[in-house]
Structure formats: C-alpha cells, structure tokens
PAMARVO-932215 format. One line per field, with one value per residue (C-alpha): x, y, z; residue in one letter; residue number from 1. Coordinates in steps of 0.2 Angstrom, whole numbers. Layout:
N
X = c(X/...);
Y = c(Y/...);
Z = c(Z/...);
rest = c(a/...);
nr = c(NUM/...);
***
This chain:
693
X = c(506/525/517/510/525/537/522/521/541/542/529/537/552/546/539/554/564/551/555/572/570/561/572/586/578/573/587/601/615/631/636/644/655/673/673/673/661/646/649/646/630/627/614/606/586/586/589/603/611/626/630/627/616/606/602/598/588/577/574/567/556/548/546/555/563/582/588/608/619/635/650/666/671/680/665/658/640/639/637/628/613/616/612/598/592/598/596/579/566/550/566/568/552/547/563/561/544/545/562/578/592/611/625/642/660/666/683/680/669/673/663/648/651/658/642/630/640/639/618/621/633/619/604/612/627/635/639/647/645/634/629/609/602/583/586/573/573/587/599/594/593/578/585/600/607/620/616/597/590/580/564/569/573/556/549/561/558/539/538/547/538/521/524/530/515/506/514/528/531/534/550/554/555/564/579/583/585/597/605/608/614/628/633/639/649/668/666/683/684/697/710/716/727/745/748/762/769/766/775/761/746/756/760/742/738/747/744/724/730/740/726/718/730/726/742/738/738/740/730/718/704/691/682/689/705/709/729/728/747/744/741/757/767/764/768/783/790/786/794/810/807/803/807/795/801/780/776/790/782/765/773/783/768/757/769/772/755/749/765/761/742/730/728/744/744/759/759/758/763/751/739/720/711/705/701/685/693/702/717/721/717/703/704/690/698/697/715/716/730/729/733/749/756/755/757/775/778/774/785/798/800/798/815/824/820/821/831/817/821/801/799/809/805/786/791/799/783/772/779/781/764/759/771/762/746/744/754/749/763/758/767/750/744/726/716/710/707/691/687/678/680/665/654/662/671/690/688/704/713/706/714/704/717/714/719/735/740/736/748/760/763/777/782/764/772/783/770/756/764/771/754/743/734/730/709/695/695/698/686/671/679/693/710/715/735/745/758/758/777/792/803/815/801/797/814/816/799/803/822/827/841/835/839/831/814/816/818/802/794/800/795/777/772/780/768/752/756/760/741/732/736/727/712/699/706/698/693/706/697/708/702/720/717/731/728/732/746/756/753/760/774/778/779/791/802/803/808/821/829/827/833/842/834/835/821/809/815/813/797/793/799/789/771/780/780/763/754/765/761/740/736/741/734/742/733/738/724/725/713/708/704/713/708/709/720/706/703/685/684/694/705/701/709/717/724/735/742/747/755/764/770/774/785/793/799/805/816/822/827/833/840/832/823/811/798/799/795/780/774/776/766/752/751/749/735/725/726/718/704/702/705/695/701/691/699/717/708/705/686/688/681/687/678/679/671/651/643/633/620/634/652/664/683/689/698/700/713/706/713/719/727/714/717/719/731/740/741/747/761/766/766/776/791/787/791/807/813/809/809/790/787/769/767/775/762/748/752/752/735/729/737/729/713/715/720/702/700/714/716/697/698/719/717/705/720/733/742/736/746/762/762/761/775/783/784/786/803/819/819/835/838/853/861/875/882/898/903/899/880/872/883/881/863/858/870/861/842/843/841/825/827/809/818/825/823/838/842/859/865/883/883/873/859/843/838/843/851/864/868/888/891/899/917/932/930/924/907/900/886/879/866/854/840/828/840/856/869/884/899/902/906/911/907/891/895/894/881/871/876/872/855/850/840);
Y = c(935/931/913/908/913/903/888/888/888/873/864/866/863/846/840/844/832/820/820/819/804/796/799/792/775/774/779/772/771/766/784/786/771/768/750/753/736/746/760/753/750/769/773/760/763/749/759/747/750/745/732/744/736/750/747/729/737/745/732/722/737/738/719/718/702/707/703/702/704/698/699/711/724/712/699/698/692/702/716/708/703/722/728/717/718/731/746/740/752/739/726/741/745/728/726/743/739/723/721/731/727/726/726/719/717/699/704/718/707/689/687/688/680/663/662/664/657/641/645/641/626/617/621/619/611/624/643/657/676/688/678/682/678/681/681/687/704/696/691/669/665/657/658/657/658/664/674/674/683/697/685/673/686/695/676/675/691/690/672/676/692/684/669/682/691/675/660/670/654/643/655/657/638/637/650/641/626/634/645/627/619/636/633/615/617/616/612/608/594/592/577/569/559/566/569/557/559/542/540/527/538/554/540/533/554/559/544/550/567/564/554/571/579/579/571/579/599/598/607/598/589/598/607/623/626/636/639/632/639/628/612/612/623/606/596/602/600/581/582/588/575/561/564/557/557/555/571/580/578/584/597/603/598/612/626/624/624/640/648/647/647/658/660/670/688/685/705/713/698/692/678/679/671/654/645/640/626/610/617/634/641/656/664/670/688/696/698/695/700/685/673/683/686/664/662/673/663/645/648/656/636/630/639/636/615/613/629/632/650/647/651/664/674/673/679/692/699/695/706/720/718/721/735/743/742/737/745/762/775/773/754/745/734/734/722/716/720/721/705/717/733/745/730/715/702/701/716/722/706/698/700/695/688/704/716/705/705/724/728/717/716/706/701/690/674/670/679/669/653/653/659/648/662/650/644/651/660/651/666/669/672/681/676/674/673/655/649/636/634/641/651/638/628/643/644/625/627/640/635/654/659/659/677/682/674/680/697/697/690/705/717/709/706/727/731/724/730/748/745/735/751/764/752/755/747/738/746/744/738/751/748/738/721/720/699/700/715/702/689/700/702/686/681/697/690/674/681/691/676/667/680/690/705/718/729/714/718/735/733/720/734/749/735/730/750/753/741/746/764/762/746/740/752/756/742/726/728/726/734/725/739/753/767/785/785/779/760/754/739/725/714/697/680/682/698/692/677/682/699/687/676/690/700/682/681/700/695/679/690/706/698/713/707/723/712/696/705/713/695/690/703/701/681/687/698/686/672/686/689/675/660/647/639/622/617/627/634/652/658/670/685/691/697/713/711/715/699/689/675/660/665/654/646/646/629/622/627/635/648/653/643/644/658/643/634/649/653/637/640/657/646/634/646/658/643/639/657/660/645/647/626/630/639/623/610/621/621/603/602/612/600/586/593/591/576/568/582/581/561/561/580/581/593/605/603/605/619/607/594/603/608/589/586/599/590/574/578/587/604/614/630/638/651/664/675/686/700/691/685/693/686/668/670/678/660/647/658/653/636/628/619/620/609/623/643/658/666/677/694/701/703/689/698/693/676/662/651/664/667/663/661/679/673/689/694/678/670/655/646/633/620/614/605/606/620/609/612/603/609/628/627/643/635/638/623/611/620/616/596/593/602/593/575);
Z = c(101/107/115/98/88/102/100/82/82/92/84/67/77/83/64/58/71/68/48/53/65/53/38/49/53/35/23/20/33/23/19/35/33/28/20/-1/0/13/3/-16/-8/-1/-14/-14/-13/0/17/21/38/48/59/74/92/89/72/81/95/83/74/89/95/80/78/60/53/48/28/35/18/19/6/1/-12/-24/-26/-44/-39/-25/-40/-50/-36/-30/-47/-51/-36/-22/-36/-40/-34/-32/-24/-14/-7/-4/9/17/20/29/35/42/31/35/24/30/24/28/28/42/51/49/66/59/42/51/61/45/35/48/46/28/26/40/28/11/12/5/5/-2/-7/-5/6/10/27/34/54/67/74/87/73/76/55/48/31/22/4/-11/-25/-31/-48/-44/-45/-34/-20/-25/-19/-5/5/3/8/24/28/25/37/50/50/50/59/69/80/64/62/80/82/66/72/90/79/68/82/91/78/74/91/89/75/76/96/103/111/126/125/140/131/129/109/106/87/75/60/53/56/47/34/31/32/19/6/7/5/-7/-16/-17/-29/-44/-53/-70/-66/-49/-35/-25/-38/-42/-57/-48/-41/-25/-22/-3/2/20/12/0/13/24/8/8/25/22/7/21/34/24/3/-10/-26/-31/-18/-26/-41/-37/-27/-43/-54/-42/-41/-61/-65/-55/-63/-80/-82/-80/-63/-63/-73/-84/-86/-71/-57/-44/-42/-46/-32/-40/-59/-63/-72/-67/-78/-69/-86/-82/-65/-56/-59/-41/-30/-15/-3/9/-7/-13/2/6/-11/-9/6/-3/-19/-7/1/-15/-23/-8/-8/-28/-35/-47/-57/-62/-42/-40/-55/-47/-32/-37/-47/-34/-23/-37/-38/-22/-18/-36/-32/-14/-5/5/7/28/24/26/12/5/3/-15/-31/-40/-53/-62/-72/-81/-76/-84/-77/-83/-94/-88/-92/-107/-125/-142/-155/-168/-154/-149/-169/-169/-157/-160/-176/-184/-167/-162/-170/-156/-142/-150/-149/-129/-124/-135/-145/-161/-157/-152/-135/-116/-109/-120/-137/-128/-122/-102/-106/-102/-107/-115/-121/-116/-126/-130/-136/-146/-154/-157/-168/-178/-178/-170/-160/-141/-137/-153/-147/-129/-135/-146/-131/-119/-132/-133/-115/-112/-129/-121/-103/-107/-119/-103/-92/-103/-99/-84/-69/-57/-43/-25/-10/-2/16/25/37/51/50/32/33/45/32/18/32/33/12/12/27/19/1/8/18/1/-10/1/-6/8/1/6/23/22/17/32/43/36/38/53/61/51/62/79/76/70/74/93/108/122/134/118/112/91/78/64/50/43/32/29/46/56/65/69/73/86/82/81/86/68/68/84/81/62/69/82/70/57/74/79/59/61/76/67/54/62/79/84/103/103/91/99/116/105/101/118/125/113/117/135/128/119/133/143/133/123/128/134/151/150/130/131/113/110/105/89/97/112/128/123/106/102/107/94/96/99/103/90/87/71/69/53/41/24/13/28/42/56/70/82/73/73/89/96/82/91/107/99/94/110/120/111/111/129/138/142/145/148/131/121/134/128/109/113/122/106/94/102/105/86/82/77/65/55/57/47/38/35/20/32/46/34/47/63/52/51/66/72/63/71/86/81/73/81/81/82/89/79/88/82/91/87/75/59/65/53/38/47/50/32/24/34/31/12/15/16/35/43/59/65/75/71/86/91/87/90/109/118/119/133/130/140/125/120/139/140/121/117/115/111/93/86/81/83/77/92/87/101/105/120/127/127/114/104/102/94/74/64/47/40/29/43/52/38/36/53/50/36/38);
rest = c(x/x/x/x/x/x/x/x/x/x/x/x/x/x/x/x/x/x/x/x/x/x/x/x/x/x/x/x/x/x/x/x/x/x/x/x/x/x/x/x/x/x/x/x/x/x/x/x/x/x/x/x/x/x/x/x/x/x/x/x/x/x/x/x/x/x/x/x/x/x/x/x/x/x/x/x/x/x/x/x/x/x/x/x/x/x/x/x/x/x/x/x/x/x/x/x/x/x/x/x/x/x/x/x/x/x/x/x/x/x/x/x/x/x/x/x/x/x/x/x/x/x/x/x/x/x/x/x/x/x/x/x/x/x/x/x/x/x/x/x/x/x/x/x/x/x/x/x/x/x/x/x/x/x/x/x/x/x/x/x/x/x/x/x/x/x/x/x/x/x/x/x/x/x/x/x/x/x/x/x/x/x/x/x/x/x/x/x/x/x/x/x/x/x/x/x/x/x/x/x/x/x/x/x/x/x/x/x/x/x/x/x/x/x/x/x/x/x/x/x/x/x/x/x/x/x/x/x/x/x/x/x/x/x/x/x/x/x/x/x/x/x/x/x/x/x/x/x/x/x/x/x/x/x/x/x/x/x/x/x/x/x/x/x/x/x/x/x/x/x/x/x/x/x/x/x/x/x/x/x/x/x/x/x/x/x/x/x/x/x/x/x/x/x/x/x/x/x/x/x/x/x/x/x/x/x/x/x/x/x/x/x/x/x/x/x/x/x/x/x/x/x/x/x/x/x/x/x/x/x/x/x/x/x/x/x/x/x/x/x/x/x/x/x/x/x/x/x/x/x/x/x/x/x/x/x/x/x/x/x/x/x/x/x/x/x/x/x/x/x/x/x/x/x/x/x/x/x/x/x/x/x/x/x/x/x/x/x/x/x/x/x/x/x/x/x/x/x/x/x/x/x/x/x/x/x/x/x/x/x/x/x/x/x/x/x/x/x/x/x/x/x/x/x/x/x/x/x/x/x/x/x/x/x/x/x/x/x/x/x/x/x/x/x/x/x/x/x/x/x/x/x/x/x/x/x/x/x/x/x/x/x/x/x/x/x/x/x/x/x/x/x/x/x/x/x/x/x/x/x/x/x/x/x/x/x/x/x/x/x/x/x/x/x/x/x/x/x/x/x/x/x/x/x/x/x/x/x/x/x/x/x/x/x/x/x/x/x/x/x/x/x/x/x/x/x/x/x/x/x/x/x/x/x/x/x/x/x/x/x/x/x/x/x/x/x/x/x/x/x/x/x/x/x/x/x/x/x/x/x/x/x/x/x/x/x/x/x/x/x/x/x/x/x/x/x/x/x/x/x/x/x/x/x/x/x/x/x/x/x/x/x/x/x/x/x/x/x/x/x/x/x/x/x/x/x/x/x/x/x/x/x/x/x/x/x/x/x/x/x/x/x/x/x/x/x/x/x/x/x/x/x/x/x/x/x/x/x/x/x/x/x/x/x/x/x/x/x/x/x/x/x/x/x/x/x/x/x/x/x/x/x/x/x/x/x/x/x/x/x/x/x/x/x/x/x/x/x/x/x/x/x/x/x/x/x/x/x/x/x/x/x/x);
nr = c(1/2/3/4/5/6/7/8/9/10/11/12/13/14/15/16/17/18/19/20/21/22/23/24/25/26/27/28/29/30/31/32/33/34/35/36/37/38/39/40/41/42/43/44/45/46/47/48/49/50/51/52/53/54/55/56/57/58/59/60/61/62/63/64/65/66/67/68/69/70/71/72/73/74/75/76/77/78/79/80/81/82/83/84/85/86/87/88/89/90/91/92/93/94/95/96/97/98/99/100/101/102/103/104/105/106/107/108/109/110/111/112/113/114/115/116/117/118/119/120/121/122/123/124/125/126/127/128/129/130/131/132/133/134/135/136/137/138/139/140/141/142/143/144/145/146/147/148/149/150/151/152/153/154/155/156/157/158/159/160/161/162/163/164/165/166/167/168/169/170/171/172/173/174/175/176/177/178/179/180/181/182/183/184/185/186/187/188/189/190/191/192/193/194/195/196/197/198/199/200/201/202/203/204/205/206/207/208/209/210/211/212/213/214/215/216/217/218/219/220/221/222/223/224/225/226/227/228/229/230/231/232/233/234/235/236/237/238/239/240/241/242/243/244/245/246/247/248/249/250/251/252/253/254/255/256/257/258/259/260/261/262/263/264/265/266/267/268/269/270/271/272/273/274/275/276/277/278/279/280/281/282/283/284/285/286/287/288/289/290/291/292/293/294/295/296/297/298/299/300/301/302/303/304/305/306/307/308/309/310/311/312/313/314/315/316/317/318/319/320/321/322/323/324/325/326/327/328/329/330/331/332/333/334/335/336/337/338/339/340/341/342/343/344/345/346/347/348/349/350/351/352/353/354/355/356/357/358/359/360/361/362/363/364/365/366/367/368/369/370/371/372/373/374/375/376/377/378/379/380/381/382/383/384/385/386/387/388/389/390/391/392/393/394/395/396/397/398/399/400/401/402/403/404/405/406/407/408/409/410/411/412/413/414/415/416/417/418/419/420/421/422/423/424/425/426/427/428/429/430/431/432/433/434/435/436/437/438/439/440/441/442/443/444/445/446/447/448/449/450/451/452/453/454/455/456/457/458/459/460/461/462/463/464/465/466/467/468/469/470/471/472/473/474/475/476/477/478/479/480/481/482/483/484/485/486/487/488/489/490/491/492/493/494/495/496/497/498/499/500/501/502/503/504/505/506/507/508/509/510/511/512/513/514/515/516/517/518/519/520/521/522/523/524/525/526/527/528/529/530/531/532/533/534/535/536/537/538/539/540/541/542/543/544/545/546/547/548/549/550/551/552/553/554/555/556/557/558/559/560/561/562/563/564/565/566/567/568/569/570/571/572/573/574/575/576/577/578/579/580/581/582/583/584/585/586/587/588/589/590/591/592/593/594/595/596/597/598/599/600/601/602/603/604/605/606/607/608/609/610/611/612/613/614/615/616/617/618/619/620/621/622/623/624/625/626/627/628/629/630/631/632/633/634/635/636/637/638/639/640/641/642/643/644/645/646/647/648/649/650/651/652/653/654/655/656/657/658/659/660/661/662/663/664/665/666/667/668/669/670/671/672/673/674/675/676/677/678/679/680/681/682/683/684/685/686/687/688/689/690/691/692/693);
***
C-alpha cells in the first residue's frame, strides 16, 4: 500500500509540474520585470513575455511566428492600442494561440528597437511607437507597423498566422529579404581620403540647412515640431565662427518660440517632447529627460552668445523641474513623464476658460491677456497655456503700472499651480537610463559655468557618484538601467560616450583629474569591445551584448546625437587633454568616414557637422594654473567660446600641458594650440579678447 501512495504522490506530483510548466510558457511573463512600461502590460490577457533567448528558443521549438511589441511608458498610443487591443480577451486568445508575444521598452533596449525600427522605415517609409512587428520564430520580421485599431490588428495577426500554416516559405523568403536589407542600412563606409576642412562645402551646407528653418516660428519646417538641441547647438557654433546676422535671427526666432508656446509648461518648467503644430502651440504632452537635459544645454549657449533673460529664466526652471520630479534621492534622474493622466491626454495640463475665471477671479484680465485665453480653445475646447504677450505688452493695453501687472501675473500662474497639483498626475517612468543621466549631467555643467550656480554642480556630482557607484563594474564595464537598486541590462555604445563626455565636462569644471581618467578608461573599454577595426567606427552593441539577427552603428544625429558621433567627440577632447595623437586621427577617420552623409543629409549629421567644424577652426587649450585657478577658470567659463578646452588647477597637476607652469604664488592663464603656448597673461580680460574670433 506504501508503493501506491508514493506512486499516486508522484503522479499528482508530475500533473501538478506539468500545469505549472505549462502555466509558465503561457501566462504572462511581465510581472517579474522592473521597467514601469513591461509592467503596464503585466495583466494583460495576452501572455506577453520578455526579451529573454529562452523565451526565443521556445518559440523556435514550438514553431511559433513571434508578434515583437515595441514602445515605452510615456507613449500615448502605445495605451490606447494596449487598451483596445492587449486587454481584449478575443484580441487576446487569437495571439496566444498562434504566436509568442514580446513586449519591449525602447528605452531599456534601443538595440532591438533600431533594428525593427530599421524593418519598418524599409517597408513603409516610416515608423514610430508602439511599434508592431510579425517576425519568424528566429526574430527575421515579416511585418511591420504603428498603432492599428483593434480591427485592423484582428486582420493582421490572422493574415500572418494563416499564411504561416500555409505558405511557410512565402514568409521565410520574405524575412531574409528584410533581414538583408536591415543589415545594409547606416553601413560605414571607410574613407581613404584625409578629411581636410572646406570653408565652401560648410557654406553651401549651411544655406540648405538653413533653407530648412522655418523663418516664421522657427524649428525645422514641418506640421510638427521636434526641439532637435544638436542642430541648433551646431547653429550656434557657426553663429561663433562665422556671424549671420540672418542665422542669429533664426536662432533667436527658435529659442523664443519654444520658450513661450506651448511646448514649454509655463507653470511648473520643462519641455514637452514635440507640437503637433507648426506653431509650438500644443505639445504632445509626454516628458522626456533626454530633451531637457539638451534643451538645458542649448538655452545655456544661447544666454551666453545673446544675453537673453528669456534663456536664462528657462534654464533655471528646467532644471527645477527635473530636480522636482525627476530626480531620485540616489542622484540618478528618471526617465519621462507620462502624456497622459486618468486616460486622457494633457488632462493634467489643459485649462477651459470658466475654470481659469473661477479661480482667478478679478485677477484673469492681465493672466488672460499674456496667455491668449479670449477664443475658443487651442486643445479641443481647452486651453494649452502660451503666451502670447509679455507683461509690458499687457500694461501698455490696459495703460497699468508694470509691477502692478507682473504681480497679478505671479499671483495667477502660483493660483493655477497650487490647483493643477491637486490634479491626478501623470504617472513617472521611474526606471533611470545612465546614457541620458550623463546627458542631464552635462545640461547641469553647462548651466552652472553659465550661471555660476554651484548647486548645478552639486547636482552633476551627486549623477556623477550615482553612476560610479551603480552603474560602472569593476572590469569598465557600464550598465544601462537603473531601478529599485538593481541594473539589468549592458550598456550600450550610448551609455559610454555620453558618460565620457558628461566625466570629461566634470573635469573641465572641477579641475578635478579622477574623472578625466574615468572617461579615459572607459574609451579604452569601448575600443575593446566595440569597435570595428576595418571602419575606425563603433558597432552599437558590444561583444558582450545578447546578439540579434544583424549587429548595428548608430550613425546619424537625431533627438539625440548618434553614439558614434559621440564617441569620436570623446576622442577628440581625449586627445587634446592627454596628448593621445592616435585618439584625435581616429575621430578624424570617423569624421571622414562621414562626410558623404552629412554633405547629402546635414540636418541628420547635425553632431558629425560640428564636429567638422571643430577641426576645421583653431582650438585653444586654455590652461590656468595657480591659487586663484578656480576664480580664473569659473570668469572665462561664462563665456560662450566652443574654440576652446579648460584645463589647470592650483598646483600643475598630471597632464603634460600644465607641466612647468606652476610659478610661486601667482596664477596664470596660458593659451595654446596644438600643445605650443603664448606668452602667460593674468587678465581674464585679455584671455578672453585673444579667444574670441
């Protein structure tokens, strides 16, 4: 009787794994994950899954087609196609039955959205988020698109699961076209040539990009308006090395724009992340922390070229706004804010013209007036706030003293925060991004050397320490993700060179040597494991990484300066700072392997385009060295000089270029180039006429 009980036992025993194994290849997966976008989509009825190989292996042993969904928690239709769709119980069945489905955050994994993402710009032109691919049980697409209504997608998934069954070859032959034609995007190409600088080319380069601009609100032109910080951060530097009184305007005519409309939140600081409208006038509502922190950066430049108060008052709120609602106690930043809150889109942000008088009271006129509330509604029959006058505008119309009409103002906008913060927020994607921490990094070391504000710096240091201490392992190898004190994922190419650049700005502003060596060593890191001998360029993922079907560079500038771009500026300033000649020839391979691209595509190569300039001007290596560095350097920071590297500190320090320039108790500033110098000055005054074209 024992041997049946001990059989029966293990035969229950066995069903019950069985259930088990099943319910684990069949429910939903994302509960175990730790980005908020995989786990809005956690209880889901479809049995989403994680980017995982063995979610991939099972897939192939069972023969499946793969439904890959792509996007990130601050997306707007990636909620509406998950909630007329993904929560959909028949939606549901019909894709657990016939496919393995895989949710994944762009933003943790940029890897695999570039290379779908690449599937969807060669078969419609076109892409964007959520982005929907059908791929083969080996991850080769067959199929790729945006946002569908729940019918469509109905149509879509039993199409593709139908011709699967029947003409599997059809498909097969269909995803190694596809698969071929990923691979050949954004191919370097090595140039034998030696890049040699041409004033014509940049000049015939920046009339057609400046053809681009739309001279009325600025921006590129466009029914919507994207930001773009690299293409008028390279705006600006020609604007340095060759003034224009007609690109100062555009210039001025950009930075005002975005200011003041819509785009901006006039009540609580920070930038939305585009307007659907030529105008800037109505944002697509999401936040994201890659635009502040450039958009800091940008409007940083700006103040310090044209002295605009507009500039600096947005940079001041900017980073109030991050530090508010970004910022982690840790140091690290997060990543976005939602667009949407209890399901609508803007709720958060939108006022109708009863509520404003309701709250307001006899103070709306003057609010009213600066911000335009007098028609019908810029956002279906509600108010996104711009302004539309300033106040002394204001008080020439209604004939009032100034400070009487700024006051009403203050009072109004404090009215309607204090009111917009009893609302339901929307919801922080709270996971941090090293790649985009350095970025936040550098907009903060750029506002503190324009402002002189040493909290920024403070700030920079606390990111700075943040990603040293979480983020870097022992061996240089860099983690990309951060949350809940826990990394999963690798770096990529983009977490590097932005950390490099954010430690080489930290030196520059510190004089502080530990974090140049950190972005030395994390150069020598990445030329290990991710560059490609044959170009000089660096593949996106590194040797280390999960390996995908084709293995990509990231080359063109975007929202974003591209991860290659990037690094061949680390090279560039490593190779200044530390005398590396072979560091500089490579940037300058890079920059040439490039040259095609941005001669055709200059406002996609806006960062490879700067960089050109770069080394087709003189650059100055400014050293100070003595007790009074710090005062020297901080005076000559403020001043919007992209010709030129700070190094120094009050002893001589380790770099070759300050070697024999410590003299008694004096300090002196030494101007150099190509690691010969002039005569020492104490003036900053003079230091800065000399540096000035």
């Amino acid at each position: 009787m024992k041997f049946y009980s001990i059989l029966i036992s293990f035969l229950l025993l066995s069903c019950t794994n069985l259930q088990d194994q099943k319910h684990a290849s069949t429910s939903n997966g994302l509960i175990y994950e730790s980005s908020p976008y995989l786990l809005q989509h956690a209880h889901n009825p479809v049995n989403w899954q994680p980017w995982k190989d063995s979610v991939l292996e099972q897939a192939e042993q069972q023969d499946k087609l793969l439904i890959i969904s792509i996007g990130y928690a601050a997306c707007h239709w990636c909620h509406v196609m998950e909630q007329e769709s993904f929560e959909d119980s028949l939606v549901a069945v019909k894709m657990n039955d016939s496919y393995f489905s895989i949710k994944v955050d762009r933003e943790e994994r940029p890897d695999i959205d570039q290379v779908y993402m690449n599937a969807a710009q060669l078969l419609n032109g076109e892409g964007g988020w959520p982005l929907n691919i059908i791929a083969l049980p080996d991850g080769k697409p067959v199929f790729a698109g945006t946002y569908f209504p729940k019918e469509k997608w109905i149509k879509v998934i039993e199409y593709f699961s139908e011709l699967y069954e029947k003409e599997p070859q059809r498909l097969i032959t269909q995803a190694e076209k596809i698969t071929q034609g990923i691979n050949e995007i954004e191919q370097p190409t090595f140039n034998s040539e030696k890049v040699i600088f041409n004033d014509s080319l940049l000049a015939d380069i920046n009339t057609r990009v400046l053809s681009q601009i739309d001279i009325i609100n600025g921006g590129k032109k466009g029914q919507q308006k994207f930001p773009m910080p690299s293409l008028f951060e390279y705006l600006l530097t020609q604007d340095f090395y060759q003034p224009d009184s007609k690109l100062e305007t555009l210039m001025k005519t950009t930075l005002e724009a975005m200011a003041i409309g819509g785009i901006y939140d006039h009540l609580g600081g920070g930038f939305s992340r585009y307007s659907v409208d030529e105008r800037w006038e109505v944002p697509h509502f999401e936040k994201m922390l890659y635009d502040n922190a450039q958009l800091i950066s940008l409007y940083s430049h700006a103040y310090q070229k044209y002295h605009d108060p507009l500039y600096k008052e947005v940079v001041k709120e900017t980073i109030a706004f991050c530090n508010q609602e970004l910022r982690d106690e840790s140091g690290a930043y997060y990543s976005s804010i939602d667009a949407d809150s209890e399901g609508v889109e803007g709720k958060y942000y939108v006022w109708s013209e009863h509520e404003i008088d309701s709250l307001l009271g006899e103070e709306a006129l003057f609010f009213k007036s600066m911000y335009g509330i007098h028609n019908e509604g810029n956002f279906e029959g509600k108010y996104v706030l711009n302004k539309k006058m300033t106040a002394e505008e204001v008080a020439e119309l209604y004939q009032k003293e100034l400070h009487l009409v700024k006051r009403s103002i203050t009072i109004s906008e404090q009215l309607l925060r204090v009111h917009r913060n009893k609302r339901v927020k929307p919801k922080v994607d709270d996971k941090s991004l090293t790649s985009w921490n350095a970025l936040m990094m550098i907009g903060l070391l750029d506002a503190y050397a324009t402002l002189g504000d040493s909290t920024y710096l403070d700030d920079a240091i606390k990111t700075a320490n943040y990603i040293q201490r979480h983020q870097i392992k022992s061996e240089g190898e860099i983690q990309r993700n951060f949350k809940d004190g826990k990394s999963s994922i690798h770096g990529f190419l983009d977490d590097y060179a932005f950390t490099a650049l954010a430690f080489i700005k930290l030196y520059e502003n510190t004089f502080d040597e530990f974090w140049l060596y950190k972005a030395n060593a994390i150069k020598e890191y990445v030329n290990l494991h991710f560059r490609d001998k044959n170009s000089q360029m660096y593949y996106y993922t590194s040797d280390q990484n999960q390996e995908l079907i084709v293995r990509k560079m990231d080359l063109s500038d975007n929202v974003i300066p591209s991860s290659n771009s990037a690094m061949a500026n680390v090279l560039l300033l490593l190779g200044q700072y530390l005398y590396l000649d072979e560091d500089v020839l490579q940037a300058k391979q890079m920059i040439a392997n490039s040259k095609n691209d941005f001669s055709a595509y200059p406002a996609f190569y806006s960062n490879w385009l700067r960089l050109y300039s770069l080394i087709g001007h003189t650059q100055y290596e400014v050293a100070i060295v003595g007790p009074k560095a710090e005062e020297k350097r901080v005076e000559i920071a403020k001043h919007y000089l992209p010709n030129k590297i700070l190094l120094g500190g009050k002893d001589e320090g380790s770099l070759k270029l300050l070697k024999g320039k410590s003299m008694e108790d004096r300090t002196y500033i030494f101007i150099c180039k190509d690691k010969s110098c002039r005569l020492p000055l104490t003036s900053t005054f003079e230091t800065l006429k000399q540096l000035k074209l």
